[in-house]
PAZAPA-4460 file (N, C-alpha, C; in steps of 0.05 Angstrom, whole numbers, plus 32768, in hexadecimal, padded with zeros to 4 digits):
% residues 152
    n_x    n_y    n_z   ca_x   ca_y   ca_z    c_x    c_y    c_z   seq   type   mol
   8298   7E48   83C8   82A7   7E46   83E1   82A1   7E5F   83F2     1      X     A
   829F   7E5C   8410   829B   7E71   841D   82B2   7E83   841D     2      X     A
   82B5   7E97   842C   82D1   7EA4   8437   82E8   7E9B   8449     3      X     A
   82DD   7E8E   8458   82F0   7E7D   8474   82FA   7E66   8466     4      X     A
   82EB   7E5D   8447   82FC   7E43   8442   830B   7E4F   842C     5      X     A
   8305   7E60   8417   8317   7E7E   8411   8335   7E88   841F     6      X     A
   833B   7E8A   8437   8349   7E92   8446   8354   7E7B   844F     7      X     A
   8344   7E60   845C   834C   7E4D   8465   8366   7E3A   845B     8      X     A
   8361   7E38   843F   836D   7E22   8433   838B   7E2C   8424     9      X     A
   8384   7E4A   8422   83A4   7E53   841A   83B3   7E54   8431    10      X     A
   83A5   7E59   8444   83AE   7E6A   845C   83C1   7E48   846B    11      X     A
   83AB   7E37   8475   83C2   7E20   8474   83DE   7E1A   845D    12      X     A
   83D3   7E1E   8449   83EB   7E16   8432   83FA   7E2D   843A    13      X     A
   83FE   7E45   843A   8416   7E52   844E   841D   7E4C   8466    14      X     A
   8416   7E44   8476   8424   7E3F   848D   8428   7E26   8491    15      X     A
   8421   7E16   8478   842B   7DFD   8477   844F   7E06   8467    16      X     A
   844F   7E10   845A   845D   7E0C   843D   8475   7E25   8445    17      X     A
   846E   7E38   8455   847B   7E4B   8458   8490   7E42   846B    18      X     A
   84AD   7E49   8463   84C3   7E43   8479   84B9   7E52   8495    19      X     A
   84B7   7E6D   8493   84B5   7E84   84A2   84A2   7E91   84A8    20      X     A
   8486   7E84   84A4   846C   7E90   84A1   8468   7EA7   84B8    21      X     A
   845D   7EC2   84A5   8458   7ED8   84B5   843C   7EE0   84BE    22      X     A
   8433   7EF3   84D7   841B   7EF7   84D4   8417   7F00   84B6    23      X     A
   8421   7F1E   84B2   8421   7F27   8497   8417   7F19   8480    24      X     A
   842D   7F05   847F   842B   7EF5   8468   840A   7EE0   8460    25      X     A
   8404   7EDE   847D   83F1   7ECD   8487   83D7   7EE6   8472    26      X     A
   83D2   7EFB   8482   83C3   7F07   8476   83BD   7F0C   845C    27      X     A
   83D9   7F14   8448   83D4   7F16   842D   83C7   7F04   8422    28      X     A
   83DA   7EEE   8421   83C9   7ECB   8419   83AD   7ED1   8420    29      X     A
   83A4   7ED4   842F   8385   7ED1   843E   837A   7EE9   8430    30      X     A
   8383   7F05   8431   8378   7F17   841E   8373   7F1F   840C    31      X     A
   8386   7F0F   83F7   838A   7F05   83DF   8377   7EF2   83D6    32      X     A
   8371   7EDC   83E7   8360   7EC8   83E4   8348   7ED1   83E7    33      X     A
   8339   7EEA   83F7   831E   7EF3   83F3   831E   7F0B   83E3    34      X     A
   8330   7F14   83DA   832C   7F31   83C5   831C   7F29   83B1    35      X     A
   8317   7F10   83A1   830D   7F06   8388   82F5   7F05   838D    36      X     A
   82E3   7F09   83A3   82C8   7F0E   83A8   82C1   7F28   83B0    37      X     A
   82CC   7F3A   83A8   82C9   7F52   83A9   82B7   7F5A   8392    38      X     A
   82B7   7F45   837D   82AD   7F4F   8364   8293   7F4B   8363    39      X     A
   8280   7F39   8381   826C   7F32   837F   8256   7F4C   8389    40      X     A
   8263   7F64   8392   8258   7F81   8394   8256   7F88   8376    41      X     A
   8263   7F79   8361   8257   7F84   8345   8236   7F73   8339    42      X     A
   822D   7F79   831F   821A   7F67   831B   821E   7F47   831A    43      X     A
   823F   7F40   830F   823B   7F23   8314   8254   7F1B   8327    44      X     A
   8245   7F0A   8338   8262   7EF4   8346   826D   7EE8   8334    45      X     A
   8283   7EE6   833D   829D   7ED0   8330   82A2   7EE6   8315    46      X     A
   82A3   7F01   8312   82A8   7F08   8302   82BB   7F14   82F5    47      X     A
   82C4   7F31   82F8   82DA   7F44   82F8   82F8   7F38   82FF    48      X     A
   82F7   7F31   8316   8302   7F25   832F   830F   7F0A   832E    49      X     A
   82FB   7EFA   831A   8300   7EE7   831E   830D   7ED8   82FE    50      X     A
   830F   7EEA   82EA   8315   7EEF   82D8   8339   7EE6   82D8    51      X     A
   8350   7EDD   82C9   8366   7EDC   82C1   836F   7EFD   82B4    52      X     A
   8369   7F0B   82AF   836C   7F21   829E   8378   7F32   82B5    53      X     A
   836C   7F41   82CE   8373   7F4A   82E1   8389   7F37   82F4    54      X     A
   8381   7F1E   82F5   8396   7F0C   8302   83B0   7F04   82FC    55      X     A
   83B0   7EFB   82DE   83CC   7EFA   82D2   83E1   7F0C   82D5    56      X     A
   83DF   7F2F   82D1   83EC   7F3F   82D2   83FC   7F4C   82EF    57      X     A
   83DD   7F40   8302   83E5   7F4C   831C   83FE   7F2B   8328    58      X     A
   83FC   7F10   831D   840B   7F06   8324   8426   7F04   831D    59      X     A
   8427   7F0C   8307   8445   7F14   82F5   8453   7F30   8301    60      X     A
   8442   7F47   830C   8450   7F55   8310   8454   7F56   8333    61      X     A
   8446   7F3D   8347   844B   7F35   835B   846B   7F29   835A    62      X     A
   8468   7F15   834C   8482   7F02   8347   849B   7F17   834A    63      X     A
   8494   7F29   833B   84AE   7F3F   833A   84B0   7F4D   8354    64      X     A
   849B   7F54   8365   849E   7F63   8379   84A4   7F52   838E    65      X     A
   8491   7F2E   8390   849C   7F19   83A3   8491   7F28   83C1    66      X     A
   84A2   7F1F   83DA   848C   7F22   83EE   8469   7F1C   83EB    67      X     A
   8463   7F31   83FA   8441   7F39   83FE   842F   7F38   83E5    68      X     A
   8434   7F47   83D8   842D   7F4C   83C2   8435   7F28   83B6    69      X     A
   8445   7F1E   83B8   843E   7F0A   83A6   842C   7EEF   83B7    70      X     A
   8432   7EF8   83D6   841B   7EDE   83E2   83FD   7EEF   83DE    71      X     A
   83FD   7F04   83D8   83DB   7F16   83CA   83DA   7EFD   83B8    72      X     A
   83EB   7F04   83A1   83E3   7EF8   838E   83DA   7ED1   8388    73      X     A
   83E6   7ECF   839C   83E6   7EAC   83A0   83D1   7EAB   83A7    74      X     A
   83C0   7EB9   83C2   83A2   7EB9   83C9   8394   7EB9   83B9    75      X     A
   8391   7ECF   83A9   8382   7ED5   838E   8387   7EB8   837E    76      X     A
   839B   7EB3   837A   8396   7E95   8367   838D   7E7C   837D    77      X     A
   8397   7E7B   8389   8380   7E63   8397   8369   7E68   8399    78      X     A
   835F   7E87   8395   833C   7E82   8396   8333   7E7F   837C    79      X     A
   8342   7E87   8364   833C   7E81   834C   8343   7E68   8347    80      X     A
   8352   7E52   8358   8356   7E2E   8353   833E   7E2E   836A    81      X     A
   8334   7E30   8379   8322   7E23   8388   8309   7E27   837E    82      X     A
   8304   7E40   837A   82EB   7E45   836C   82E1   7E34   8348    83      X     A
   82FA   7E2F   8344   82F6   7E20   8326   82E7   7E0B   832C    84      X     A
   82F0   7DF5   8344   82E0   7DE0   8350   82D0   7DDA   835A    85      X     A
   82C0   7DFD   8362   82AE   7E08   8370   828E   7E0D   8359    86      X     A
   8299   7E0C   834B   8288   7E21   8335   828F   7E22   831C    87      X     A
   8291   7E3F   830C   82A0   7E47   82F7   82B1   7E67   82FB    88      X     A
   82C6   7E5F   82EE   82D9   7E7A   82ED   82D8   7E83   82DA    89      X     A
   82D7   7E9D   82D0   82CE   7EA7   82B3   82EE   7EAF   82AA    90      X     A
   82FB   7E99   8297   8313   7EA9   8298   831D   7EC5   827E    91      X     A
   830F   7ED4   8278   830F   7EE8   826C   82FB   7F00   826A    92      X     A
   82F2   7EFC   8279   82D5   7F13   828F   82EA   7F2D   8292    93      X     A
   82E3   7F38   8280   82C0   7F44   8273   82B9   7F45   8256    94      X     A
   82D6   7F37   824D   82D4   7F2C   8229   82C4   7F1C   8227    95      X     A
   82C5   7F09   8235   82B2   7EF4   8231   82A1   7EE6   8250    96      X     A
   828C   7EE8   8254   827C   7EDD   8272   8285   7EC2   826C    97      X     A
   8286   7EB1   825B   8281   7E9E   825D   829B   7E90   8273    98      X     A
   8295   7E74   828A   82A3   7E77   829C   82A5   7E56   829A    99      X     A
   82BB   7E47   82A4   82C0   7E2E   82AA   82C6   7E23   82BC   100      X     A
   82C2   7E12   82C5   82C5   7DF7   82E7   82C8   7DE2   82DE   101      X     A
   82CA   7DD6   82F0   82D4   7DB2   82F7   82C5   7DA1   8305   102      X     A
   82B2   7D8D   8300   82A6   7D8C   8318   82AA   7D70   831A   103      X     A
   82B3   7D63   8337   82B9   7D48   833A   82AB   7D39   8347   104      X     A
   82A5   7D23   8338   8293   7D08   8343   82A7   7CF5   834E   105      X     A
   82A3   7CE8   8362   82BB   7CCF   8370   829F   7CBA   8378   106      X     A
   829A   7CB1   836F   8290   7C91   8379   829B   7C79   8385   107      X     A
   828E   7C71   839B   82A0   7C56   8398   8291   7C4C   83BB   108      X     A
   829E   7C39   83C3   82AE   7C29   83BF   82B2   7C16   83AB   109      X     A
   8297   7C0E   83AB   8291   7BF8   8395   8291   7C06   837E   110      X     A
   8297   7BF5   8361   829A   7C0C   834B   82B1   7C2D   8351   111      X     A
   82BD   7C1F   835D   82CC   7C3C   8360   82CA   7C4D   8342   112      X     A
   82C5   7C64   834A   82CD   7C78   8328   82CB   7C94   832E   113      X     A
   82D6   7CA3   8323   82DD   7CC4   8320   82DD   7CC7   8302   114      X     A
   82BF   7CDE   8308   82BB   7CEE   82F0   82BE   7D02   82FB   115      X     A
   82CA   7D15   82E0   82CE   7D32   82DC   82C1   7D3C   82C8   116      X     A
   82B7   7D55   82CB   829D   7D5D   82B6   82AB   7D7A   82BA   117      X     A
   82AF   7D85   82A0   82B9   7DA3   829B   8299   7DB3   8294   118      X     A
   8299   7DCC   82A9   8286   7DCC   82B1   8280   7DEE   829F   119      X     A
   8274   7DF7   8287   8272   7E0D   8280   8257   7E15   8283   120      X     A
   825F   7E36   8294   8244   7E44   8297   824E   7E69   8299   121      X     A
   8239   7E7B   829B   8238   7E91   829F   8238   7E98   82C9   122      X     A
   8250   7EAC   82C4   824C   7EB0   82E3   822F   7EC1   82F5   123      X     A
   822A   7EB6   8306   820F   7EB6   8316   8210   7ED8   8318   124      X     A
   81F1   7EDB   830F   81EC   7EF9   831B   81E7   7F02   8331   125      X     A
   81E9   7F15   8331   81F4   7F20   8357   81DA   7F1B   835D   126      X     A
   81D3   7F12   837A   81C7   7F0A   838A   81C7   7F0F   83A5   127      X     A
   81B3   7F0D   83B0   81B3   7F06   83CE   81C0   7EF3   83D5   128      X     A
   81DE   7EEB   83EF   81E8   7ED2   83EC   81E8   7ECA   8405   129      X     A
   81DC   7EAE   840C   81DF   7E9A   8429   81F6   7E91   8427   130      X     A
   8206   7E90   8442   821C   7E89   844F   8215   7E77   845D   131      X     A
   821A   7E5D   8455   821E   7E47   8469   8233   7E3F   8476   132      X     A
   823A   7E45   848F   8259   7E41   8496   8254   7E1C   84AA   133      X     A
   825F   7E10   849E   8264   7DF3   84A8   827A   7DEB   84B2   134      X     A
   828C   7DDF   8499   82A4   7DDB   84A0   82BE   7DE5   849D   135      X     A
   82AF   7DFA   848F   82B4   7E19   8487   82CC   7E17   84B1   136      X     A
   82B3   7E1B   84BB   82C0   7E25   84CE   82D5   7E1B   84E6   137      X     A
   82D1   7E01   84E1   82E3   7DEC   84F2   8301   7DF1   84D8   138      X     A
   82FD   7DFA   84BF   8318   7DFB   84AF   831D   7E13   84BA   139      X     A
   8316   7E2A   84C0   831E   7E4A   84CB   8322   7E42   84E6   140      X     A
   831A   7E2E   84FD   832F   7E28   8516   8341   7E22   8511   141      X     A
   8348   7E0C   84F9   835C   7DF6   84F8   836C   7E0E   84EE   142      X     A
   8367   7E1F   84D9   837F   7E38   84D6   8380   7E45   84ED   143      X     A
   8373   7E4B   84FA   837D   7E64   8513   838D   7E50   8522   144      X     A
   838D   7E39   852B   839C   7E2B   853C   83B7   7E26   8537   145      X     A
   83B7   7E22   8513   83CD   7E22   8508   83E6   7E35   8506   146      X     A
   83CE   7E49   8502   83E4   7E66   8500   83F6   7E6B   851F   147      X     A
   83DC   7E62   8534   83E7   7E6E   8551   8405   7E5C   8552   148      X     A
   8407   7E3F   854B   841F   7E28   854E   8436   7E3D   853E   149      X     A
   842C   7E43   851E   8444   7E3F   8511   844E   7E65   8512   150      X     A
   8442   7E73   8523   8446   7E8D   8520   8452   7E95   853A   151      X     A
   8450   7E87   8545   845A   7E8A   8563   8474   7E98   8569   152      X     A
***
């Protein structure tokens, strides 16, 4: 997933979901949701970052603090649920590389059918990375338009 759909998809689910949605609030979610690629300045993407070991602790001790700190932490897990479907999440990096995904087949009309294939691999070594922004970017209007309605 790029960043704008990173930011995009939590960022609606707050200002959908939120009684009171704040700019503030708007940001954490969204900053929360790209912190987990921070780890791709190490040798591997999807790694450190993207790990449950650092995530679990920082969301348990969000819960207790609530506010900011806990829409941080909600970002951070929607990029670790989106990226699962994306790829693989390594959930115990740096004990173990080894990383897991989801990857879904939908066929149909005819024959309608959905396969799911659990998808195990090692996370990608750091690289040079292309950004294709598509619909990437009509989702980052549809949030900016959103935010301008419900922040008003």
């Amino acid at each position: 997933m790029d960043p704008l759909e990173h930011f995009s998809i939590p960022g609606l689910v707050y200002l959908a979901l939120s009684g009171e949605p704040t700019l503030s609030g708007l940001l954490a979610v969204g900053v929360g949701a790209l912190f987990p690629d921070v780890d791709a300045l190490s040798k591997e993407h999807r790694s450190y970052l993207h790990s449950l070991l650092p995530f679990l602790p920082t969301l348990v001790l969000s819960l207790h603090l609530g506010g900011l700190p806990l829409l941080f932490a909600l970002g951070w897990g929607s990029h670790l649920f989106l990226d699962f479907f994306t790829g693989v999440i390594p959930p115990v990096y740096p004990l173990s590389r080894r990383g897991w995904g989801l990857s879904m087949l939908i066929s149909g009309p005819r024959n309608f059918g959905i396969k799911l294939k659990l998808i195990e691999r090692y996370p990608d070594r750091k690289h040079d990375y292309r950004l294709e922004i598509g619909g990437s970017f009509a989702l980052a209007i549809l949030t900016i338009l959103t935010a301008i309605i419900r922040l008003h």
